[in-house]
N, C-alpha and C positions, 0 to 999 in steps of 0.2 A: 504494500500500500504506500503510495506516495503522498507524504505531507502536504497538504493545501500552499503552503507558503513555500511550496519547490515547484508546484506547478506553472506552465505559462511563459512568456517572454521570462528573461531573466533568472527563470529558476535553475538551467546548470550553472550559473555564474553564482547563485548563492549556494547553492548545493557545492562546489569547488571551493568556496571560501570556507565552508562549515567543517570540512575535511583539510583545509587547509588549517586550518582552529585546533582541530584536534590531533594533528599530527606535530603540531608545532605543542601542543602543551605535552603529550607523550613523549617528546623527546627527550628531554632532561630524565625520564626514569629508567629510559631503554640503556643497560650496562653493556659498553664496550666490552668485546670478545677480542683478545689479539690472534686469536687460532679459529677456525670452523672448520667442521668436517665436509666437505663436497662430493658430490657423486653424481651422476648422471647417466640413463641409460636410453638408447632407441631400441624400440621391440617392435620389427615386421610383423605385421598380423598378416595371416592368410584367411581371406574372407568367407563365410561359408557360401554357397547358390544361394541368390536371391531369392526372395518369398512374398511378390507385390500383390499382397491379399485386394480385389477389388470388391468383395463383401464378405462378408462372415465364414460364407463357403467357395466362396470363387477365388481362385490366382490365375494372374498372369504366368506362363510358361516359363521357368529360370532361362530360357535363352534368348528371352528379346534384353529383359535386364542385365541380364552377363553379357551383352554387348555392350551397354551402353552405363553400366554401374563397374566401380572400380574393383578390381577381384583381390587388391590389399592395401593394406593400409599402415599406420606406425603408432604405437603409444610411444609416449615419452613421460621418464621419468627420473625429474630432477630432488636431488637435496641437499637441504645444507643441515646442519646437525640434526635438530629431531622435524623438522620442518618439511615435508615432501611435495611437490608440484607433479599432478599427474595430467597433463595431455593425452587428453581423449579424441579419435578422430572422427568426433557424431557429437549430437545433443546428448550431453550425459543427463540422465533421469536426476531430479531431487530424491527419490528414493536411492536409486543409485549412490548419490551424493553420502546421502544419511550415512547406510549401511558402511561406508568404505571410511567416514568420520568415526564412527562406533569402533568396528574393525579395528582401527590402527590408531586406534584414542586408547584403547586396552593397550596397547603393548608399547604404548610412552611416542608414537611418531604419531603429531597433527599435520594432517593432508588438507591439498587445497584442488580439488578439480578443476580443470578448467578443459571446456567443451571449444570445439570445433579448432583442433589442433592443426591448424594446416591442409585438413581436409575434410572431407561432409562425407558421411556411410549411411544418415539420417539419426534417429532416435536408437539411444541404448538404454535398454527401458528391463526391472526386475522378468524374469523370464514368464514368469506368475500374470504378467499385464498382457502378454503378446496375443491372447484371446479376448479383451474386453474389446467394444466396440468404438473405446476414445479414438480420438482424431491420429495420436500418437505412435498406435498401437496399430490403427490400421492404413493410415496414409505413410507414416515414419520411420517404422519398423520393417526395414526393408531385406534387412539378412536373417529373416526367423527367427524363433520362439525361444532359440538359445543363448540369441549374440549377451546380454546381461553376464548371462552365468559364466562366458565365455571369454567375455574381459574382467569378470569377479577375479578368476584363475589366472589371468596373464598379467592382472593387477600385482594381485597378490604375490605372485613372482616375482616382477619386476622388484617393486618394494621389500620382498627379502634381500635382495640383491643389493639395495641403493641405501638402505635406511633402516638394518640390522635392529633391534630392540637393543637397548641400552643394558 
């Protein structure tokens, strides 16, 4: 929900001042580190056959969309001490979000998703959603019922790999 008093002409310029407000009083508390730990990794995803559901029980045949949909794609995942940046190459779901905050809040690393890395595969949605009839689920959801669970696992690799539990 966006504030009334950020709406309208001039409201990114107050909304950029308010953040500019707050990152300038947060300063003085944020303690100098002369060391951080950095890691970084790219991960090839190999895409599974497309699945462009056009109703509940209709698809398009996987070969007109595997002509013209990408057949792979790249996570990336960066960190700096307990801090991790996951690049995702779709709309990464809020539930998606949640679970991967939860996940790796337990084991001392806060993650930060951030969707549409470089490239669009559409919606990465809990595998659980790829049968509801939202918009997401059936216009977005364009590589099947599993891609969620699919970068749950390549996620979760990744991130052993880059951002170790403490």
């Amino acid at each position: 929900m966006v504030r009334e008093d950020l709406r309208g002409p001039g409201g990114p310029e107050r909304l950029g001042a308010l953040l500019a407000d707050a990152a300038a009083a947060a300063l003085p508390r944020i303690a100098y580190r002369p060391e951080a730990r950095l890691a970084a990794l790219r991960v090839p995803v190999a895409l599974p056959a497309p699945q462009v559901r056009l109703t509940g029980w209709l698809a398009l045949s996987p070969v007109l969309p595997w002509l013209l949909l990408p057949r792979e794609a790249a996570l990336h995942v960066a960190a700096v001490n307990d801090v991790a940046l996951v690049g995702v190459p779709g709309e990464f779901s809020g539930e998606e979000a949640l679970w991967l905050r939860a996940t790796w809040r337990a084991r001392g690393v806060r993650t930060m998703p951030t969707s549409l890395n470089g490239e669009y595969i559409g919606y990465i949605l809990p595998d659980a959603r790829y049968g509801t009839g939202d918009y997401e689920a059936r216009w977005g959801a364009m590589y099947g019922p599993r891609l969620g669970g699919y970068f749950r696992a390549l996620i979760g690799e990744a991130l052993a790999r880059v951002a170790p539990a403490p």
